[in-house]
PyMOL CGO cylinders between C-alpha atoms (Angstrom):
from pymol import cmd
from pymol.cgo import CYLINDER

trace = [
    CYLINDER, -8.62, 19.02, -23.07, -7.69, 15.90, -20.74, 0.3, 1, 1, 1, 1, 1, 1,
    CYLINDER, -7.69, 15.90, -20.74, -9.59, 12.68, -20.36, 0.3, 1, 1, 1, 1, 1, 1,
    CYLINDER, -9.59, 12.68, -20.36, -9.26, 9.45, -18.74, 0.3, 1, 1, 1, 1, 1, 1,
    CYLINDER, -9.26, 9.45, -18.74, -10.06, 6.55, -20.82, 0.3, 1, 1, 1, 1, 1, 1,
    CYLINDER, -10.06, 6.55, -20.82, -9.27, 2.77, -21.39, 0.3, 1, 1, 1, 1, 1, 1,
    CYLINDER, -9.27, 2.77, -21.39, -5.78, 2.04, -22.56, 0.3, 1, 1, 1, 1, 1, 1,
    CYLINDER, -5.78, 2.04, -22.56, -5.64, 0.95, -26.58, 0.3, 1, 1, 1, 1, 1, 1,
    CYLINDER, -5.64, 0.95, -26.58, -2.99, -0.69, -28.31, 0.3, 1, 1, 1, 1, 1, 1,
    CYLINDER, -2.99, -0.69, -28.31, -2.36, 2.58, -30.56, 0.3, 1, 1, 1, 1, 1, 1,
    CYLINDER, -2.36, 2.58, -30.56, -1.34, 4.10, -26.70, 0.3, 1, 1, 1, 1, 1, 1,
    CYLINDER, -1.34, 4.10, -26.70, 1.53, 1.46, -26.22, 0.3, 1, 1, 1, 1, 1, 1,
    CYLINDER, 1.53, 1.46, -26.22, 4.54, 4.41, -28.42, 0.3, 1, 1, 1, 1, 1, 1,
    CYLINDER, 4.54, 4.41, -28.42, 3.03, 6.57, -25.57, 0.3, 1, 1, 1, 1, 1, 1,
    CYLINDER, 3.03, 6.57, -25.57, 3.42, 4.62, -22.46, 0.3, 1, 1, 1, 1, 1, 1,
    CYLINDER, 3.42, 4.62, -22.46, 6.55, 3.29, -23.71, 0.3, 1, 1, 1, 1, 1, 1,
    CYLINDER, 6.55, 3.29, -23.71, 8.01, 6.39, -23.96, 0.3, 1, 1, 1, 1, 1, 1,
    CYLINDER, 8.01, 6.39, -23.96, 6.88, 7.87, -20.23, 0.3, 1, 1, 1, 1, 1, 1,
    CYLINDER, 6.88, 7.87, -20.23, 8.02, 4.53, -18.88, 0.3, 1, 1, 1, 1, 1, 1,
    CYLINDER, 8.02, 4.53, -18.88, 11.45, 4.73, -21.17, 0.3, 1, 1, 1, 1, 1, 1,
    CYLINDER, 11.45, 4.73, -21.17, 12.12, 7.93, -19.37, 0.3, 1, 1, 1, 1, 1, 1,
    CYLINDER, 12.12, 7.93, -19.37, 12.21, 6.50, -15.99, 0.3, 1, 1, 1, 1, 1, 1,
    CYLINDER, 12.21, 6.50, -15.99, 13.70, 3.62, -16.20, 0.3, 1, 1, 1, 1, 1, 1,
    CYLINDER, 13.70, 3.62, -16.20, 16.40, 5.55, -18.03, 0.3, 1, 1, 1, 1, 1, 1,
    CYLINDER, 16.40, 5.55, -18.03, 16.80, 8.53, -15.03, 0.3, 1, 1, 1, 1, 1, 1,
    CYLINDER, 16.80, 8.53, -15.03, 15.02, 7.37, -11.94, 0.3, 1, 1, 1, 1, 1, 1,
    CYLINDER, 15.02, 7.37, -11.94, 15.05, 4.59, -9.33, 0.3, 1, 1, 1, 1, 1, 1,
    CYLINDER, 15.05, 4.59, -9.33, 11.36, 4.73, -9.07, 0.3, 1, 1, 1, 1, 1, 1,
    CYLINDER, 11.36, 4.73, -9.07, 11.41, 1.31, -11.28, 0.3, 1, 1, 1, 1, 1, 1,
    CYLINDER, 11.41, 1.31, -11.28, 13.83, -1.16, -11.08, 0.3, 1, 1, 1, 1, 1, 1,
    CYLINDER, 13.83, -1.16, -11.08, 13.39, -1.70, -14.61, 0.3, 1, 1, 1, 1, 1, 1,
    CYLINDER, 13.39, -1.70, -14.61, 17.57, -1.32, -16.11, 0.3, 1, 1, 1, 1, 1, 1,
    CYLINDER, 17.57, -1.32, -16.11, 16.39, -1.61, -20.04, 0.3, 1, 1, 1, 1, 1, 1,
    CYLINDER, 16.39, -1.61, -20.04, 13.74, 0.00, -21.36, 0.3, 1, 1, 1, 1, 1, 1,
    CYLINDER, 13.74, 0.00, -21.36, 10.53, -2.05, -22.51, 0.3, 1, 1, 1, 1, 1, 1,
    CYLINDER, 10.53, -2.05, -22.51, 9.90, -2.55, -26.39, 0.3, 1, 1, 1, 1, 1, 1,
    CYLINDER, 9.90, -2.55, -26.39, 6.53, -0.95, -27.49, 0.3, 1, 1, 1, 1, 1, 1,
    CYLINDER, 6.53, -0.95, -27.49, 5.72, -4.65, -28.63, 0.3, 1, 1, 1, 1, 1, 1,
    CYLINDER, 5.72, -4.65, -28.63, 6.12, -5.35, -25.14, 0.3, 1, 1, 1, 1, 1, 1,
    CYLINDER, 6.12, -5.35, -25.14, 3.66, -2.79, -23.94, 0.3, 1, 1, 1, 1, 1, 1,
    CYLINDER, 3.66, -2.79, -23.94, 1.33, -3.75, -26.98, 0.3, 1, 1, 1, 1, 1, 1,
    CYLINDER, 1.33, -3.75, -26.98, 1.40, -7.34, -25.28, 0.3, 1, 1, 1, 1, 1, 1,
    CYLINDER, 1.40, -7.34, -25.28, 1.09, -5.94, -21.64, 0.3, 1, 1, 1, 1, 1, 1,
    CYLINDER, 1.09, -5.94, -21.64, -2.60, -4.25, -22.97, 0.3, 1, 1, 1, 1, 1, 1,
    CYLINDER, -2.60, -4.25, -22.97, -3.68, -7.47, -24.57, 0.3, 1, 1, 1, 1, 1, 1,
    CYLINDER, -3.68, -7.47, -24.57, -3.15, -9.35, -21.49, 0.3, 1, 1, 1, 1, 1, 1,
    CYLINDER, -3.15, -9.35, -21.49, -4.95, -6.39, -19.16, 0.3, 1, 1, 1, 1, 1, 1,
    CYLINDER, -4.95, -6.39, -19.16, -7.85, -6.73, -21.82, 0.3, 1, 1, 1, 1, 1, 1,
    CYLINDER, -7.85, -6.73, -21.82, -7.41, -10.59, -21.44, 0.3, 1, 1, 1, 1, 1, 1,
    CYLINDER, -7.41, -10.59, -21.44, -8.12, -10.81, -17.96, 0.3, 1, 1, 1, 1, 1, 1,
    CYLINDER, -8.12, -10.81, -17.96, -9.77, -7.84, -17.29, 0.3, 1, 1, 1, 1, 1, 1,
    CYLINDER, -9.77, -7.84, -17.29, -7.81, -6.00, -15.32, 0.3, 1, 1, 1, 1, 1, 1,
    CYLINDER, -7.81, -6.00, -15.32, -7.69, -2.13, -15.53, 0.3, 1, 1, 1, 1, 1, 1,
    CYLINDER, -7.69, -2.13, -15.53, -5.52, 0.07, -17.62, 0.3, 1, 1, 1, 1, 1, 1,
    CYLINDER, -5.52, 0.07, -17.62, -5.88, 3.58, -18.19, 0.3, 1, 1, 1, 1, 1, 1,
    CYLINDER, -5.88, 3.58, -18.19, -4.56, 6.36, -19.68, 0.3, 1, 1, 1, 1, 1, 1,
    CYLINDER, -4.56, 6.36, -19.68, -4.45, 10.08, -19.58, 0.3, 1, 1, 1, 1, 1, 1,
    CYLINDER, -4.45, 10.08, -19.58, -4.93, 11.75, -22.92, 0.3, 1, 1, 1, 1, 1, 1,
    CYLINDER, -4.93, 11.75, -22.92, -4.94, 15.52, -24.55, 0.3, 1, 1, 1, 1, 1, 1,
    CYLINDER, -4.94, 15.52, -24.55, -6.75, 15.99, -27.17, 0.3, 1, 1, 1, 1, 1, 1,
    CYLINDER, -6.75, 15.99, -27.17, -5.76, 18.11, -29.62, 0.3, 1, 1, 1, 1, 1, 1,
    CYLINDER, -5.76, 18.11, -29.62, -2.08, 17.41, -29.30, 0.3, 1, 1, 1, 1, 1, 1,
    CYLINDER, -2.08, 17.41, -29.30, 1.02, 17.91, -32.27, 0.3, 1, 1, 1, 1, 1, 1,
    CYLINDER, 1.02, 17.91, -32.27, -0.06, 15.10, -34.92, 0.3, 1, 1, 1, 1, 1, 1,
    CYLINDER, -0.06, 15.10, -34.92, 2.75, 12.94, -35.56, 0.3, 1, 1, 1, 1, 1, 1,
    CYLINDER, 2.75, 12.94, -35.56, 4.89, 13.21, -32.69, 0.3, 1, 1, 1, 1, 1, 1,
    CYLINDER, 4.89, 13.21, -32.69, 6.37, 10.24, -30.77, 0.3, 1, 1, 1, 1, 1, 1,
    CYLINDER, 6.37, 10.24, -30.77, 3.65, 10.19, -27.80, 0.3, 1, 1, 1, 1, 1, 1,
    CYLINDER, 3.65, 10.19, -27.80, 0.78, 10.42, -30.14, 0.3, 1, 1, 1, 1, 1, 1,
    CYLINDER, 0.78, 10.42, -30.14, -1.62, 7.81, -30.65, 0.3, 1, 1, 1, 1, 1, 1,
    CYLINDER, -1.62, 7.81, -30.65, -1.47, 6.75, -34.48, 0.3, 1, 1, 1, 1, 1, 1,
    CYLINDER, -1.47, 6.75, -34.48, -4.44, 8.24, -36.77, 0.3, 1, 1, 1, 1, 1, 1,
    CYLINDER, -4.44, 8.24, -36.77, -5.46, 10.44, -34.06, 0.3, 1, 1, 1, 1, 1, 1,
    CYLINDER, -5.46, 10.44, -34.06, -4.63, 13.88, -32.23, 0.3, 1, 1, 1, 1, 1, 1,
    CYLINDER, -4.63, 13.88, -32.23, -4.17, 12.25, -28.69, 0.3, 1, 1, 1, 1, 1, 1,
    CYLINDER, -4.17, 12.25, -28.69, -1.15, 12.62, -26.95, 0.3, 1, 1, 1, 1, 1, 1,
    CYLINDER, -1.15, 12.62, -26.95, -0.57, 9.96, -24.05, 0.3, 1, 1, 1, 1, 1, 1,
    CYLINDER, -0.57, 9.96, -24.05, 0.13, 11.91, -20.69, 0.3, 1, 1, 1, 1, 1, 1,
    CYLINDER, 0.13, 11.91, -20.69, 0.41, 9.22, -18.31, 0.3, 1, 1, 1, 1, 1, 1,
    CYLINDER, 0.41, 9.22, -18.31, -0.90, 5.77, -17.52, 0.3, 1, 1, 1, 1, 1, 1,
    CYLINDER, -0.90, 5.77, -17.52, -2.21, 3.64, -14.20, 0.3, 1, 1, 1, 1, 1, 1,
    CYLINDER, -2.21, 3.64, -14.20, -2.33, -0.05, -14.55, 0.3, 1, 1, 1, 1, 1, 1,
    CYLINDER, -2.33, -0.05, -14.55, -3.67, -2.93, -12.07, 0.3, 1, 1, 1, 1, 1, 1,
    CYLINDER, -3.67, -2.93, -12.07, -1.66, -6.22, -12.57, 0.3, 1, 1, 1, 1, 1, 1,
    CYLINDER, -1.66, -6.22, -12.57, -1.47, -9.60, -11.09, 0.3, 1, 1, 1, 1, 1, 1,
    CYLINDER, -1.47, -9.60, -11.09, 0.00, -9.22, -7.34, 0.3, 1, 1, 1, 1, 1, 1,
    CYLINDER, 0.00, -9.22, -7.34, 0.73, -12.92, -7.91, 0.3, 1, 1, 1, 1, 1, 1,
    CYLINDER, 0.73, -12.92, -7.91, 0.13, -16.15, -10.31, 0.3, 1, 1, 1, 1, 1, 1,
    CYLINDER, 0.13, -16.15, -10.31, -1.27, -18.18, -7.57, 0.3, 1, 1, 1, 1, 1, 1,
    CYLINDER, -1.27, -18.18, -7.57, -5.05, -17.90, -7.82, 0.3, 1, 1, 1, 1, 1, 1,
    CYLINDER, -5.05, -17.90, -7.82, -5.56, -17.35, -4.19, 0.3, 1, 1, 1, 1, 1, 1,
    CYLINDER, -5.56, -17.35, -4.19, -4.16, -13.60, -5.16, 0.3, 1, 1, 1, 1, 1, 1,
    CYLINDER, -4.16, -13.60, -5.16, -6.98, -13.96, -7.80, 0.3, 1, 1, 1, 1, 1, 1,
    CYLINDER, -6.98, -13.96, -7.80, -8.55, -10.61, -5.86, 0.3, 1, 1, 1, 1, 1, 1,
    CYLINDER, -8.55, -10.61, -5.86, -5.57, -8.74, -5.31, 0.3, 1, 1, 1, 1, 1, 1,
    CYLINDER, -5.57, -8.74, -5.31, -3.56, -6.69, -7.66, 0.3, 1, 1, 1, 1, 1, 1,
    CYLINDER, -3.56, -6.69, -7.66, -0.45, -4.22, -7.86, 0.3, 1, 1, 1, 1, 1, 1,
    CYLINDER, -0.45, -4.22, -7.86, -0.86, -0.86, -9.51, 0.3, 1, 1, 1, 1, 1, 1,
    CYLINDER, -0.86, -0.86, -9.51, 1.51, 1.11, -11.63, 0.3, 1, 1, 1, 1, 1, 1,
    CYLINDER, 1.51, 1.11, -11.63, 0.98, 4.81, -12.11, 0.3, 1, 1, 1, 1, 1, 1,
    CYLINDER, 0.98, 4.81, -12.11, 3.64, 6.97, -14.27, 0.3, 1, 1, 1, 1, 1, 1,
    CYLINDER, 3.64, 6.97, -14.27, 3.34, 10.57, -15.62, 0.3, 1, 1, 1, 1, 1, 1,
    CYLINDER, 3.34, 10.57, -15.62, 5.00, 11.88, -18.90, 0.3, 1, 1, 1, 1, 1, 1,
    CYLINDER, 5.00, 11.88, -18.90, 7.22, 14.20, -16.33, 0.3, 1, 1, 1, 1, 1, 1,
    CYLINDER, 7.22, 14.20, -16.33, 5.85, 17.75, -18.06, 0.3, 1, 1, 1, 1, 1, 1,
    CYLINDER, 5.85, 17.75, -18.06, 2.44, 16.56, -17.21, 0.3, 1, 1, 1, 1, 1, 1,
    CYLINDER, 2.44, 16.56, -17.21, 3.36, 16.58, -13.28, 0.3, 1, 1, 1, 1, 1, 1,
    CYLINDER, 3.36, 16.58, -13.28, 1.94, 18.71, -10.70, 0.3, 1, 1, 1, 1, 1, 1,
    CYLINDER, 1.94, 18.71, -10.70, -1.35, 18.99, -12.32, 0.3, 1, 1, 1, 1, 1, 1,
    CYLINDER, -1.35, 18.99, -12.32, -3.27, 16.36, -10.67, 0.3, 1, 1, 1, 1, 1, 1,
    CYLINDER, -3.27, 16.36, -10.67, -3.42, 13.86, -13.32, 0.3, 1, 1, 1, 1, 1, 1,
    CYLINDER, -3.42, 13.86, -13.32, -2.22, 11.03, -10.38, 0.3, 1, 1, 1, 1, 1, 1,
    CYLINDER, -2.22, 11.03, -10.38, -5.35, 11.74, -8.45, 0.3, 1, 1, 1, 1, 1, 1,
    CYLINDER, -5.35, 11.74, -8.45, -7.16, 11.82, -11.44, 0.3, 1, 1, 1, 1, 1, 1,
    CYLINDER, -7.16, 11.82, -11.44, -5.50, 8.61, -12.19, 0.3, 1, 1, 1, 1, 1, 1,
    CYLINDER, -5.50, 8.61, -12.19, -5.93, 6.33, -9.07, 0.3, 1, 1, 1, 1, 1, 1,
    CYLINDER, -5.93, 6.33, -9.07, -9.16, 7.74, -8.20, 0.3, 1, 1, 1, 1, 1, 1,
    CYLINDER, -9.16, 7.74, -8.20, -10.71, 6.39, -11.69, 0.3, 1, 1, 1, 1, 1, 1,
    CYLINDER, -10.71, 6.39, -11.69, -8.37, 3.06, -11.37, 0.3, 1, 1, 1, 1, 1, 1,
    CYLINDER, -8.37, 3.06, -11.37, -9.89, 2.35, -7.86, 0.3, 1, 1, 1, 1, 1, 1,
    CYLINDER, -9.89, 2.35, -7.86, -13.49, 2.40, -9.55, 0.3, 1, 1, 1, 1, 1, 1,
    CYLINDER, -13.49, 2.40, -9.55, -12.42, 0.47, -12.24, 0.3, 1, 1, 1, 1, 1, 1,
    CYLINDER, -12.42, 0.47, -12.24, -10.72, -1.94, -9.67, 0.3, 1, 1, 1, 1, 1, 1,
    CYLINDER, -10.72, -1.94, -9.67, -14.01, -2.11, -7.70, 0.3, 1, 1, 1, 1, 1, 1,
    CYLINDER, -14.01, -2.11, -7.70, -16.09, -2.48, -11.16, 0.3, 1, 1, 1, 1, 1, 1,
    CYLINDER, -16.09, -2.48, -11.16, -13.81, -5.68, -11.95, 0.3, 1, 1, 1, 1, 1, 1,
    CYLINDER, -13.81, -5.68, -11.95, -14.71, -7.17, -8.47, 0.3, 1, 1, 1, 1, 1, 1,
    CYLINDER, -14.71, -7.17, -8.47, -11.02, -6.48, -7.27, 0.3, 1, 1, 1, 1, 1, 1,
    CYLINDER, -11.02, -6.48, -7.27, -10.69, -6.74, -3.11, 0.3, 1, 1, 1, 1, 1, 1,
    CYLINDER, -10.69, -6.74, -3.11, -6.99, -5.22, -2.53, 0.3, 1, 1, 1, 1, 1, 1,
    CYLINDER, -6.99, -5.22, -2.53, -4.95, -2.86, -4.16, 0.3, 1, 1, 1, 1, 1, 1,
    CYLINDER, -4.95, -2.86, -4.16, -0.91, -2.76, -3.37, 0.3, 1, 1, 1, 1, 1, 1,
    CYLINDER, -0.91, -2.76, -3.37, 1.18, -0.17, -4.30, 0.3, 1, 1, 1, 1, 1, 1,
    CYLINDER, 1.18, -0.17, -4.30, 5.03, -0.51, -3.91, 0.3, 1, 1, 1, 1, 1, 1,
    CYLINDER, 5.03, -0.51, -3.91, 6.99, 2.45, -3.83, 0.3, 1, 1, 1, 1, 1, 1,
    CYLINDER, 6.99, 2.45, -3.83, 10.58, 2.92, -4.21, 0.3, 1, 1, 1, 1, 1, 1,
    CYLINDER, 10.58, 2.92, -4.21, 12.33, 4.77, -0.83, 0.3, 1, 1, 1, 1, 1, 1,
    CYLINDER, 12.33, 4.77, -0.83, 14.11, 7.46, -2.74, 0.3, 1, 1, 1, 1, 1, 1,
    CYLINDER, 14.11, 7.46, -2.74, 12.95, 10.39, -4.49, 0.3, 1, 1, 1, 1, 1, 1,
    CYLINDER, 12.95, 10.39, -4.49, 8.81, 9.46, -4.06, 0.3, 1, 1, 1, 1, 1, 1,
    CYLINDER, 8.81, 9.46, -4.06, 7.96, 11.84, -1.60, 0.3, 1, 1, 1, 1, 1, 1,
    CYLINDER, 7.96, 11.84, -1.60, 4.59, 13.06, -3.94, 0.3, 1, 1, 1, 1, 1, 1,
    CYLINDER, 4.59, 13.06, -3.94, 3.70, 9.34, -4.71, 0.3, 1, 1, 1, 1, 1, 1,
    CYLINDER, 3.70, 9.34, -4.71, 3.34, 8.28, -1.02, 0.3, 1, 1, 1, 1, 1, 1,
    CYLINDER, 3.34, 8.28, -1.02, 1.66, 11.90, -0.42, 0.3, 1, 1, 1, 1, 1, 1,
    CYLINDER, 1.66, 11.90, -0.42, -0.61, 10.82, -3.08, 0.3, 1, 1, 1, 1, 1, 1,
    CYLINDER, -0.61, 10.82, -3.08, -1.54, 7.41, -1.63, 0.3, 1, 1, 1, 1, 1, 1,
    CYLINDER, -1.54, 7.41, -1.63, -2.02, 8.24, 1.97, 0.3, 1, 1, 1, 1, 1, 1,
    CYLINDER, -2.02, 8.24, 1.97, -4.53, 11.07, 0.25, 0.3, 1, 1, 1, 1, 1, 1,
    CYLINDER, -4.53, 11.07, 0.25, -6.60, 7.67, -1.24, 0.3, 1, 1, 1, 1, 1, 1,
    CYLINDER, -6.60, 7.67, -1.24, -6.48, 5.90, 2.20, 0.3, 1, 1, 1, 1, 1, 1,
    CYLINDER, -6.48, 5.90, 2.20, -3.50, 3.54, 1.29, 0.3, 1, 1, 1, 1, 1, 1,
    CYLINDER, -3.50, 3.54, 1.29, -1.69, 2.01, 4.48, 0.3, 1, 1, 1, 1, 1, 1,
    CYLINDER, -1.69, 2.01, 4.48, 2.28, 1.41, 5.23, 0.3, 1, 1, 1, 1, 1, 1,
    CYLINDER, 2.28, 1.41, 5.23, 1.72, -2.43, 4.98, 0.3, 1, 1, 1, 1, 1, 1,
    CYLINDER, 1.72, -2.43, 4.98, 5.86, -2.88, 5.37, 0.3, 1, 1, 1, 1, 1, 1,
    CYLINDER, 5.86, -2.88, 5.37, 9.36, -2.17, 3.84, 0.3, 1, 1, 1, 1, 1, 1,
    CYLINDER, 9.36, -2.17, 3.84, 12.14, -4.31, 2.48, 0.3, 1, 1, 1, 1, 1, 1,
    CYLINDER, 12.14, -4.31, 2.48, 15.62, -2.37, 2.62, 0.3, 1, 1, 1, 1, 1, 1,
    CYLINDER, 15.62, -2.37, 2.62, 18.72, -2.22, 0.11, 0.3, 1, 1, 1, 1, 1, 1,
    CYLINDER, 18.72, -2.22, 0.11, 16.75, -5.15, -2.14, 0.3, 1, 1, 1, 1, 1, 1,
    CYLINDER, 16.75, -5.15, -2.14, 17.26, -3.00, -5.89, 0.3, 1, 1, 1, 1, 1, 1,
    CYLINDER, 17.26, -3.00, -5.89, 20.65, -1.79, -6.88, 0.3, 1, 1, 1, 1, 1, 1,
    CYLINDER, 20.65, -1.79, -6.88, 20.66, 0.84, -9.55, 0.3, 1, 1, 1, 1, 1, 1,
    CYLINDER, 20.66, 0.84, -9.55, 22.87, 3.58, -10.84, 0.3, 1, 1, 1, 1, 1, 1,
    CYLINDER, 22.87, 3.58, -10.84, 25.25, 1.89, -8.17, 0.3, 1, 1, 1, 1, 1, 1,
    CYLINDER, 25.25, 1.89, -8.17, 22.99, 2.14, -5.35, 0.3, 1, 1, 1, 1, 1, 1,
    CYLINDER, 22.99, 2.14, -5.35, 20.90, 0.64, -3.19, 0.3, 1, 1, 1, 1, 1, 1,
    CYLINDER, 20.90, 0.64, -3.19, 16.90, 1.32, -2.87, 0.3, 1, 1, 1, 1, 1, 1,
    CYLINDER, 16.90, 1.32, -2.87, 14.67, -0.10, -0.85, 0.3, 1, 1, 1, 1, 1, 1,
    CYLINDER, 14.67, -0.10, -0.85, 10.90, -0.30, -1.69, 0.3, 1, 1, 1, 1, 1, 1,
    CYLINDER, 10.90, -0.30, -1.69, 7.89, 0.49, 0.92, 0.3, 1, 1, 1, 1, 1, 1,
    CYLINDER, 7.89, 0.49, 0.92, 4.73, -1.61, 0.47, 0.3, 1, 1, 1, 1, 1, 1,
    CYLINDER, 4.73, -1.61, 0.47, 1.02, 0.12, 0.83, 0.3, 1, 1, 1, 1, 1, 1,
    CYLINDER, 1.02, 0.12, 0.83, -1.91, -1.74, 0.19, 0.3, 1, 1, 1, 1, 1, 1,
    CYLINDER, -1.91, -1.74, 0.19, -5.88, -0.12, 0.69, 0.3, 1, 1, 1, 1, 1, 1,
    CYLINDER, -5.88, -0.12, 0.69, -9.60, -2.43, 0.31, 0.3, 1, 1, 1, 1, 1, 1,
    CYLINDER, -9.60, -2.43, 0.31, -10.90, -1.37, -2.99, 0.3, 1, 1, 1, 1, 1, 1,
    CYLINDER, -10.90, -1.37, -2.99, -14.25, -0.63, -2.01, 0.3, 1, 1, 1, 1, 1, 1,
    CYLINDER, -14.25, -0.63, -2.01, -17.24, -2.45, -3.34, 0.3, 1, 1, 1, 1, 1, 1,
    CYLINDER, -17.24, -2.45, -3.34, -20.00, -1.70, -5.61, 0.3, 1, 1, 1, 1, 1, 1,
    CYLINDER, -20.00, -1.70, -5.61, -22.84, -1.05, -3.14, 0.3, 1, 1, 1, 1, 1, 1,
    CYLINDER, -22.84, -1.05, -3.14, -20.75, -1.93, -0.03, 0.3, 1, 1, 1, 1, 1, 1,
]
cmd.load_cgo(trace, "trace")
């Protein structure tokens, strides 16, 4: 069975290791070395901190022990959507940039709908205003299908600004109102 839930520190192995995958075979983060779990531990403490979303997609039931398994539990981590700071300066306060990454045999079976369609109510729930979503121009072709689906707009591009695996990518900016509790 999959759920959506709030992210725990016992999901950080988990997300680590989706996020280790892509950094390690895609463009689609500019990320060059992957993240320690400690890392992604402190990355959940500050969401908590401030109170900004993080979720996670979870099967119950899965192998006990394995690497993507949360500890003490039969939970296997199947992806992950995340609303962080757009900026530090507290005008931004309202605004925030989402992450959303799939362990890749978890694809194709709507868990980013799932995903972004719960992190937009939580979004709305914390009093978040705008939502911003950039997106890498190569290989993304389902991600921007995905966010034109939830009403995000083309809000610009900036071209040849990431070099990885001795190439150039460029990165498309979307952005979409969260909508407001009783709006």
């Amino acid at each position: 069975m999959i759920s959506l839930r709030p992210v725990r520190a016992e999901d950080a192995p988990g997300i680590a290791a989706i996020y280790d995958h892509y950094v390690a075979t895609t463009t689609i983060t500019f990320d060059e070395v992957p993240r320690p779990v400690a890392d992604w531990e402190a990355r959940i403490a500050r969401a908590d901190a401030a109170g900004l979303p993080f979720l996670v997609a979870v099967e119950t039931g899965g192998a006990a022990g394995s690497a993507d398994t949360t500890a003490g539990s039969r939970e296997t981590v199947l992806g992950y959507a995340v609303a962080n700071p757009w900026s530090d300066k507290s005008a931004f306060r309202y605004t925030v940039e989402h992450s959303i990454y799939l362990d890749p045999a978890a694809a194709g079976q709507g868990l980013g709908s799932l995903l972004l369609g719960a992190l937009l109510d939580a979004a709305s729930a914390a009093g978040l205003r705008q939502m911003i979503a950039v997106i890498t121009d190569e290989g993304t072709d389902a991600s921007l299908a995905l966010h034109r689906r939830f009403g995000f707009t083309d809000a610009g591009a900036l071209a040849r600004v990431g070099y990885k695996f001795d190439r150039w990518v460029g990165v498309r900016f979307f952005q979409r109102e969260i909508p407001q509790p009783g709006a």
